[in-house]
TORVEXTI-424383 format. One line per field, with one value per residue (C-alpha): x negated, y, z negated; residue in one letter. Coordinates in nm, 3 decimals, always signed. Example, Ala and Ser with C-alpha at 12.3 -4.5 7.8 and 13.67 -1.06 7.14 Angstrom:
// residues 2
X	[-1.230, -1.367]
Y	[-0.450, -0.106]
Z	[-0.780, -0.714]
res	[a, s]
***
This chain:
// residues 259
X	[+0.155, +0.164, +0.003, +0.115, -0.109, -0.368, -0.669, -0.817, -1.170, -1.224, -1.168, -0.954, -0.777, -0.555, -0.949, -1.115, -1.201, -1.145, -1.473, -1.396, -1.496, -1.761, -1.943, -1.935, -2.116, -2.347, -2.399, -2.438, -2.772, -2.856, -2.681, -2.809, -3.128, -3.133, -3.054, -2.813, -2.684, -2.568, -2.439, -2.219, -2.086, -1.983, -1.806, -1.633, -1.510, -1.350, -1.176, -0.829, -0.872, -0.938, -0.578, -0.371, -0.511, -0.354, -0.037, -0.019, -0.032, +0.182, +0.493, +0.220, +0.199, -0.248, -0.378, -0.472, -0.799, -0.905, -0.766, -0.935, -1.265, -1.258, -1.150, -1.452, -1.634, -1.514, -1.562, -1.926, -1.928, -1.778, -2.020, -2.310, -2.207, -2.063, -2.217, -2.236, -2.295, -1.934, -1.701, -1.473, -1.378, -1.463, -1.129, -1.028, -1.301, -1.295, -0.934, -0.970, -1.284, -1.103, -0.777, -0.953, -1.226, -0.849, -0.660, -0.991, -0.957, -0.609, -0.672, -0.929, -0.749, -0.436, -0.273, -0.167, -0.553, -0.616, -0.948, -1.227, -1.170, -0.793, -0.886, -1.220, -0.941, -0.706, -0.970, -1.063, -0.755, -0.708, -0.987, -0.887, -0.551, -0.685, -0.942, -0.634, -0.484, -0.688, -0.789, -0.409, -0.208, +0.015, +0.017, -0.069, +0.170, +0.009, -0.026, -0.222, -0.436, -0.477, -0.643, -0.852, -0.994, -0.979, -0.760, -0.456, -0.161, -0.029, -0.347, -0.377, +0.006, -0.113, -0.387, -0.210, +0.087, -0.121, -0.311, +0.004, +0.102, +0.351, +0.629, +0.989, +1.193, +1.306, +0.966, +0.916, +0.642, +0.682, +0.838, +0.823, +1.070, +1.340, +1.460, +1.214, +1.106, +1.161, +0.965, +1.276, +1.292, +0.980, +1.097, +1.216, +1.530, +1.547, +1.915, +2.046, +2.021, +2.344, +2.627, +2.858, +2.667, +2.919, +3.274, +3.188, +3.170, +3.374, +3.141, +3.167, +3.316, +3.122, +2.823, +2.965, +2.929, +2.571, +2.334, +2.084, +1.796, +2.038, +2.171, +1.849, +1.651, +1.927, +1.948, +1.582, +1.651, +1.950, +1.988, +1.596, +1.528, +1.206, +1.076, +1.048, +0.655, +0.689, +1.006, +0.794, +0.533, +0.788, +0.956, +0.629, +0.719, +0.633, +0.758, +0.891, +1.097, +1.247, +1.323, +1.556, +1.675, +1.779, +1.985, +2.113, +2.260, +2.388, +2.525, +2.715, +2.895, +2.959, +3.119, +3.323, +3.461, +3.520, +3.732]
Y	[+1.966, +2.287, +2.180, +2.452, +2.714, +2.911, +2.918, +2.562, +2.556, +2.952, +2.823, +3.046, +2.757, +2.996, +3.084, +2.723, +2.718, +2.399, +2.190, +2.096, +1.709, +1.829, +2.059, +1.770, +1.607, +1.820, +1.833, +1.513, +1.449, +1.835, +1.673, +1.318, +1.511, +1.683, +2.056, +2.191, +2.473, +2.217, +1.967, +2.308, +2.381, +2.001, +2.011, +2.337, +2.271, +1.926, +2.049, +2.045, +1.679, +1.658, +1.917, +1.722, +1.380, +1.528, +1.617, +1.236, +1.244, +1.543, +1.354, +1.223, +1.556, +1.587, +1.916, +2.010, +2.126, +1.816, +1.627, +1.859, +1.780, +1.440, +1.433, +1.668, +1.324, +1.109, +1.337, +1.399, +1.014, +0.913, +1.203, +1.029, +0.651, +0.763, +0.594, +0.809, +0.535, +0.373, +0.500, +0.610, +0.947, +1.090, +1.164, +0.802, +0.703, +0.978, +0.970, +0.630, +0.691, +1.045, +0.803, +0.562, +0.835, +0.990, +0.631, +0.522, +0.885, +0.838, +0.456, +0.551, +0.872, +0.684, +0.737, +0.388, +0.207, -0.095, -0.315, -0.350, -0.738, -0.688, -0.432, -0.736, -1.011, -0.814, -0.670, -1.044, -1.149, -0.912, -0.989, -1.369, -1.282, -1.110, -1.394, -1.664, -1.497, -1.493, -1.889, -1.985, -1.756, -1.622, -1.464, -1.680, -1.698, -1.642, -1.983, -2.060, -1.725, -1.849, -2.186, -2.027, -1.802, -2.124, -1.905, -1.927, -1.857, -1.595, -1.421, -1.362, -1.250, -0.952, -0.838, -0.763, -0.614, -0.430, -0.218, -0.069, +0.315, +0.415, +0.506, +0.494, +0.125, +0.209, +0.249, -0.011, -0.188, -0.404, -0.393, -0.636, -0.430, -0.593, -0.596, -0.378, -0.525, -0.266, -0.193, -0.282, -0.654, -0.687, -0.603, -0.904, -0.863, -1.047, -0.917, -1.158, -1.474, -1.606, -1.810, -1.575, -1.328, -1.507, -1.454, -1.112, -1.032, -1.319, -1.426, -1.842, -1.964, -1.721, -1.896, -2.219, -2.104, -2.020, -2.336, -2.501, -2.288, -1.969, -2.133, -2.159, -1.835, -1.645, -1.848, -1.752, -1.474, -1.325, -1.606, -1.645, -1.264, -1.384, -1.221, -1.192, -1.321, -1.569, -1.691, -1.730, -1.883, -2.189, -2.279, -2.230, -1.944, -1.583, -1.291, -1.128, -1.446, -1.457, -1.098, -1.146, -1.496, -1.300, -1.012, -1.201, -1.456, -1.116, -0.981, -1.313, -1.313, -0.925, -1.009, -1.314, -1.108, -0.837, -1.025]
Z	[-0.489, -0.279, +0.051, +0.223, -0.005, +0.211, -0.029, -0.140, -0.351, -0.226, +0.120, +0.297, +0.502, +0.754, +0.889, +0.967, +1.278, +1.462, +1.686, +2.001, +2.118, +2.321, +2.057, +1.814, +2.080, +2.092, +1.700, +1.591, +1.732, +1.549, +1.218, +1.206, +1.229, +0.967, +1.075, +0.789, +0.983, +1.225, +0.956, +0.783, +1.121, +1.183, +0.794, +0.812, +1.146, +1.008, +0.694, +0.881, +0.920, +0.545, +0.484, +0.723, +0.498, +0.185, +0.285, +0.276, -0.128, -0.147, -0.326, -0.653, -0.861, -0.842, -0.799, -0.422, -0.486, -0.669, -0.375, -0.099, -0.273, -0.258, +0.065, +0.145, +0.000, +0.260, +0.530, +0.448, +0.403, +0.727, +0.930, +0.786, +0.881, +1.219, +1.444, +1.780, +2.039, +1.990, +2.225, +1.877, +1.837, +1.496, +1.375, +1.448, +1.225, +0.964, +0.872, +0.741, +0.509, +0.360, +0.276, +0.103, -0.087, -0.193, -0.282, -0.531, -0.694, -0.760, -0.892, -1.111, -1.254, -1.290, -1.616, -1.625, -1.738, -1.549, -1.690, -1.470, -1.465, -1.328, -1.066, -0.920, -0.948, -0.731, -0.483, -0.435, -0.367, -0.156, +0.093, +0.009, +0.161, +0.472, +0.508, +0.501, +0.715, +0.965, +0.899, +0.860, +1.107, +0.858, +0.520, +0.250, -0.085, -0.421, -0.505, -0.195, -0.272, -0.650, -0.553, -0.267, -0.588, -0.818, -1.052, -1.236, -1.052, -1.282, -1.336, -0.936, -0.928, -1.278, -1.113, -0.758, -0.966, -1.209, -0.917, -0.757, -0.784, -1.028, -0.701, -0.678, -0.690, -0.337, -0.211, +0.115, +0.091, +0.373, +0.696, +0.993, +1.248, +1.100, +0.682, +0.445, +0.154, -0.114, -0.458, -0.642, -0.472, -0.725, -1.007, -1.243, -1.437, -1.782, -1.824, -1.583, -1.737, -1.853, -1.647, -1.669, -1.417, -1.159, -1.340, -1.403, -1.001, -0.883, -0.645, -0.708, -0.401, -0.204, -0.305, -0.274, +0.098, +0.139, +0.204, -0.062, +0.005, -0.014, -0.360, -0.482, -0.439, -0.545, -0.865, -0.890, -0.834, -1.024, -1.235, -1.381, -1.277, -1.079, -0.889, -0.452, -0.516, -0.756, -0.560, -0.272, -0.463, -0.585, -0.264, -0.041, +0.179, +0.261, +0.057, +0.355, +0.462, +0.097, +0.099, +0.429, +0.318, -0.036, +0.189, +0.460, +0.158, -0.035, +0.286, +0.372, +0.031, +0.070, +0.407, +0.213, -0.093, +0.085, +0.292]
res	[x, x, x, x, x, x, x, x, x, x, x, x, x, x, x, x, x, x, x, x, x, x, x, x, x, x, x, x, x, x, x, x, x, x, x, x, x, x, x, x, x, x, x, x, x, x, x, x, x, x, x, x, x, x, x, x, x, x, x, x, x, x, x, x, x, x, x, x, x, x, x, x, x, x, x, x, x, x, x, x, x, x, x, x, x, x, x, x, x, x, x, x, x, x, x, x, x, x, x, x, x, x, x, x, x, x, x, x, x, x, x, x, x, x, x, x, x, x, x, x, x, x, x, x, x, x, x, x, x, x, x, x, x, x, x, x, x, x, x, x, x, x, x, x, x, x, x, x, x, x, x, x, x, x, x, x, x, x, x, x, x, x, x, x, x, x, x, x, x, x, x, x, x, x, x, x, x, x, x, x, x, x, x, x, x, x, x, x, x, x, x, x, x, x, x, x, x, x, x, x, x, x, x, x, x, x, x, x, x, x, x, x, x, x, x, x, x, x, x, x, x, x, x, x, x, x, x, x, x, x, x, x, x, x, x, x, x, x, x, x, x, x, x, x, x, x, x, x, x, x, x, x, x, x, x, x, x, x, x]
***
């Protein structure tokens, strides 16, 4: 996607002129009004906000101008819901609305279909999870999220997977300040299921050092190709916490066979 191009929808970009915080003050009362010269001014002299937005989703192929447009959406959107008494500044509250106006254009136009009834379970989970949260002081797992929803656990753990971007296996999709939890730690791998995963990297007695808890989630892991979330979901703890148990296990026997 060519961010960098200088005309977008006929809009000569390199020409936008850019508001100042105290003439936006001064329009808002003019827009929420209903003056349209006042309400063009406002929009025109926000499109940069919009352009620096999209350089976000520069790495996913779309066509600028489509994206522009809908980011034009949530601009207009977030003007007309602005509400001028908070001490917020607009871009603060703008940037927001044009990101998600962008992210449900890309979700609905993604090549990869995902039914209507997927897309509500995984929106409900979602607000299930930040609602746990909240309640429990830490992120729940997917079991705990399926029984909040009274669903089945596998049908909870679909719908979350089914609604995430086509992006690259080293994509982080988590990161605490300390190990990221990458797009590939997802991924299950059927291929590893037989015993003789071990002989083939002579990594038995390095194993025989880690503890029971080590044992086990790599087993899950590399022996049952499960994946991080359902791992988590078995043994009752967070996907971040199996993701660093899993490398600081891996790194251990690294350190052992290297030696």
């Amino acid at each position: 996607m060519a961010t960098n191009k200088v005309e977008i929808c006929g809009v000569d970009t390199s020409t936008l002129p850019v508001l100042t915080n105290e003439r936006m003050r001064e329009l808002f009362p003019l827009v929420h009004g209903g003056d349209m010269r006042s309400r063009e001014e406002f929009i025109r002299g926000n499109l940069r906000l919009v352009l620096s937005v999209i350089q976000r989703f520069g790495n996913r192929g779309e066509n600028v101008d489509d994206l522009f447009q809908v980011g034009c959406i949530g601009l207009i959107k977030a003007l007309d819901n602005f509400d001028v008494s908070q001490n917020v500044r607009f871009s603060t509250y703008a940037v927001p609305m044009i990101i998600g106006e962008i992210r449900r254009y890309l979700r609905d136009n993604n090549a990869i279909r995902v039914s209507r009834s997927l897309r509500d379970i995984a929106y409900k989970a979602l607000k299930a999870r930040d609602r746990m949260a909240e309640r429990l002081g830490r992120e729940p797992n997917v079991t705990e999220l399926a029984q909040e929803l009274g669903l089945p656990r596998e049908d909870v753990v679909f719908a979350l997977e089914a609604i995430q971007d086509p992006v690259s296996l080293f994509e982080p999709v988590y990161n605490d300040g300390g190990d990221a939890l990458y797009i590939m730690d997802q991924v299950t791998d059927n291929k590893k299921l037989d015993d003789g995963w071990l002989d083939e990297i002579g990594v038995k007695e390095a194993m025989g050092r880690l503890n029971e808890r080590e044992k086990h989630i790599l087993k899950l892991r590399f022996f049952e190709g499960r994946t991080q979330m359902e791992v988590a979901g078995e043994i009752g703890i967070s996907q971040a916490q199996v993701s660093r148990l899993e490398k600081n296990a891996l790194s251990h026997m690294r350190k052992h066979v290297g030696g």
